[in-house]
C-alpha positions as CSV (number, residue, x, y, z in Angstrom):
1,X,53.3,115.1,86.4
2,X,54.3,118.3,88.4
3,X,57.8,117.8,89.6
4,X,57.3,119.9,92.5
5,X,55.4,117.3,93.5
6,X,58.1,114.8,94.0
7,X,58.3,115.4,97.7
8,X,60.3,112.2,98.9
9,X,62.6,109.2,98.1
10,X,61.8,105.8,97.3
11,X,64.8,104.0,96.9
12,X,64.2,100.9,93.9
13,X,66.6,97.8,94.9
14,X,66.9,94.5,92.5
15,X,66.6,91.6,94.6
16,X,66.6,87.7,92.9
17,X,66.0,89.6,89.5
18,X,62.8,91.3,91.8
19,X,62.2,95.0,92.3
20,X,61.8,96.2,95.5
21,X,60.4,99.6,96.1
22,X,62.0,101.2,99.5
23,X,60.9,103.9,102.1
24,X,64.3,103.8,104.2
25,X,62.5,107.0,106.1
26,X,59.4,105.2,107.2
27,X,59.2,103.9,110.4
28,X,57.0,101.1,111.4
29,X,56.0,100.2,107.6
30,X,57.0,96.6,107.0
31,X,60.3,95.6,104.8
32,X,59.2,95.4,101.0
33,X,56.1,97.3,101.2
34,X,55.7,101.8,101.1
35,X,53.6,103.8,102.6
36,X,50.0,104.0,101.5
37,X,50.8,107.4,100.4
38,X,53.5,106.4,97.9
39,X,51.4,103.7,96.7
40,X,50.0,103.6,93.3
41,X,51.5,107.2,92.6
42,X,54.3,108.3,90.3
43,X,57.9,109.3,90.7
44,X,60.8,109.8,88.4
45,X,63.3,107.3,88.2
46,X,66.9,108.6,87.2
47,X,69.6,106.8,85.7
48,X,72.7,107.3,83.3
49,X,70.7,108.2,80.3
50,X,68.5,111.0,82.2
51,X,65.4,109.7,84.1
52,X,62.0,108.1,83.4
53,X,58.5,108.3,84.8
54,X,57.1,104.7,86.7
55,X,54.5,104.1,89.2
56,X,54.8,102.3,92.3
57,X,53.3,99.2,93.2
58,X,50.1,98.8,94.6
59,X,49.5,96.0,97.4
60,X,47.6,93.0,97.2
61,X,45.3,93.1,100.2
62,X,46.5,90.4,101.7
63,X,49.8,92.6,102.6
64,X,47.8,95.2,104.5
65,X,46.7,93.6,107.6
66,X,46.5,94.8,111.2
67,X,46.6,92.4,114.2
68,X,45.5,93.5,117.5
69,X,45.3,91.0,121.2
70,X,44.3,91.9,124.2
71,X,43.7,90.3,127.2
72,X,41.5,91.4,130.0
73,X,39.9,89.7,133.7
74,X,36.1,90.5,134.6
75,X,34.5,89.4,137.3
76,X,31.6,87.3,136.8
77,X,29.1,84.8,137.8
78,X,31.1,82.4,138.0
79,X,34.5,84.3,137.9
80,X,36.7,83.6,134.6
81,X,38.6,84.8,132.5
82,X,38.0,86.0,129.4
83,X,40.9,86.2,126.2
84,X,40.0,87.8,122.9
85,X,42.0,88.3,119.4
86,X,41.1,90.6,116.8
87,X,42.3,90.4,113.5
88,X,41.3,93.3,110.9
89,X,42.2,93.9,107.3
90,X,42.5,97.3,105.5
């Protein structure tokens, strides 16, 4: 590992004797989850006796999900109305 490469912070927090790996910098990404680009990569970990190499977590699938609605009127014959949801997964 090149540690010029360690170009942010993850902040590791022990939660019900769980580890929670933390972006406080990233907007929008959902509490207990990173980034996909500081998933599945390595960082140094430092700590009273100097520091150790880990690897963050990677995801199930079932975390990564987008949800889209929208709503739109056409006119038709007959008029109506016509509601959609989408759901996608990444």
């Amino acid at each position: 590992m090149n540690g010029a490469e360690l170009d942010t912070y993850v902040v590791l927090v022990k939660l019900n004797g769980k580890d929670l790996y933390l972006d406080p910098g990233s907007a929008f990404t959902p509490f207990g989850m990173l980034p996909w680009t500081e998933t599945a990569v390595a960082g140094l970990i430092l700590d009273k006796n100097g520091g150790a190499w880990f690897q963050t977590p990677l995801p199930g699938s079932e975390a990564s999900e987008i949800q889209r609605a929208s709503r739109s009127a056409t006119k038709t014959t007959p008029p109506g109305k016509n509601t959609w949801k989408t759901k996608s997964r990444k």
